[in-house]
C-alpha positions as CSV (number, residue, x, y, z in Angstrom):
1,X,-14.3,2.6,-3.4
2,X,-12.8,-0.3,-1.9
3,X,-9.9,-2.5,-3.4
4,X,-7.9,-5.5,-2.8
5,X,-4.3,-6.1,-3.8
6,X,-2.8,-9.3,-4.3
7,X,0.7,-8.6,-2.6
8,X,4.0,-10.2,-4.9
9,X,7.3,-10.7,-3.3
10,X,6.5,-9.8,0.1
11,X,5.7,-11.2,3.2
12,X,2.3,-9.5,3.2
13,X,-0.2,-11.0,1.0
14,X,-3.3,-8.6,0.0
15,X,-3.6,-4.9,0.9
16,X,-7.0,-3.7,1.7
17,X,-8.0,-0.3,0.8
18,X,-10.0,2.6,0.3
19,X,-9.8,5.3,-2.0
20,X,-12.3,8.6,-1.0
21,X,-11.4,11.2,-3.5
22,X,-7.8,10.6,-4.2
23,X,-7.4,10.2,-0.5
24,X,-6.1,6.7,0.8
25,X,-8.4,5.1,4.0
26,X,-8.6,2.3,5.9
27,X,-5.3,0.5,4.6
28,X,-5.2,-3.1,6.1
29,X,-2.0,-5.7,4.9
30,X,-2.9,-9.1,5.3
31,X,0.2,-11.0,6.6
32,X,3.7,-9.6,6.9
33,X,5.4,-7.6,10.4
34,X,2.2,-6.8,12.0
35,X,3.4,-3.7,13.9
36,X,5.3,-2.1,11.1
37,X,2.2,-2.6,8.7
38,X,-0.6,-1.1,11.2
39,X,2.3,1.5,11.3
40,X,2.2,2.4,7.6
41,X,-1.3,2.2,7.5
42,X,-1.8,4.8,10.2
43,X,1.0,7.6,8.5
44,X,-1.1,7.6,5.0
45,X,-4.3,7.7,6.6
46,X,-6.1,10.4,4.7
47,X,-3.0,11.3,2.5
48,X,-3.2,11.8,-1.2
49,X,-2.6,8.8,-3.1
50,X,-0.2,10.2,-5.7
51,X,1.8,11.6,-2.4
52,X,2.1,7.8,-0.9
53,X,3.2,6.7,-4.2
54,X,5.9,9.3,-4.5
55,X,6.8,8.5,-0.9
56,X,6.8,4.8,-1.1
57,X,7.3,3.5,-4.5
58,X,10.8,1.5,-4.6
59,X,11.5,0.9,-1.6
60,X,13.2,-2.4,-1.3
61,X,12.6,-5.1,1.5
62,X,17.1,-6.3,2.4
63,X,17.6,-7.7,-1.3
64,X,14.4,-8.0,-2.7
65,X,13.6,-5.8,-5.3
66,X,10.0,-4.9,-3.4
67,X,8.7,-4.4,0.1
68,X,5.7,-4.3,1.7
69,X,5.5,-0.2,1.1
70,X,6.6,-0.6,-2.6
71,X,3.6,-3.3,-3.2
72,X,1.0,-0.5,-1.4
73,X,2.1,1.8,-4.3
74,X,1.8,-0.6,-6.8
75,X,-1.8,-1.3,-5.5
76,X,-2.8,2.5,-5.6
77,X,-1.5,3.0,-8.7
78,X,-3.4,0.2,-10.3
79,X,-6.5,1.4,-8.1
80,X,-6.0,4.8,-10.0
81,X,-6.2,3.6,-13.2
82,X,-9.4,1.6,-13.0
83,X,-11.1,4.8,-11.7
């Protein structure tokens, strides 16, 4: 299934995704540091979802209390619960 996040506190604003059996695909951030994003995109291609959120979740962006990582987490944890 496909889902779009609406990024908060980051530079990014939406996350595009898809979710194939638990695993994450096609991850896209809209906005933010282009390189780094494809980046992250390309490391939880195919991973577990529950894995990137263990991975990811708060992981803070200098002194905001988010980051572009911590929001993809947010956005597959919320994509978990509507399935």
């Amino acid at each position: 299934m496909h889902y779009e996040y609406a990024t908060r506190g980051t530079c990014s604003r939406t996350i595009l995704f898809d979710l194939e059996d638990g695993k994450v695909k096609n991850v896209q951030f809209i906005g933010g540091c282009n390189g780094n994003l494809k980046g992250i995109g390309k490391l939880v291609e195919g991973m577990d979802a529950q894995e990137v959120i263990s991975r990811v979740e708060g992981v803070n962006c200098g002194s905001k209390p988010t980051s572009c990582p911590d929001q993809l987490a947010q956005a597959l944890k919320q994509a978990l619960a509507q399935a």
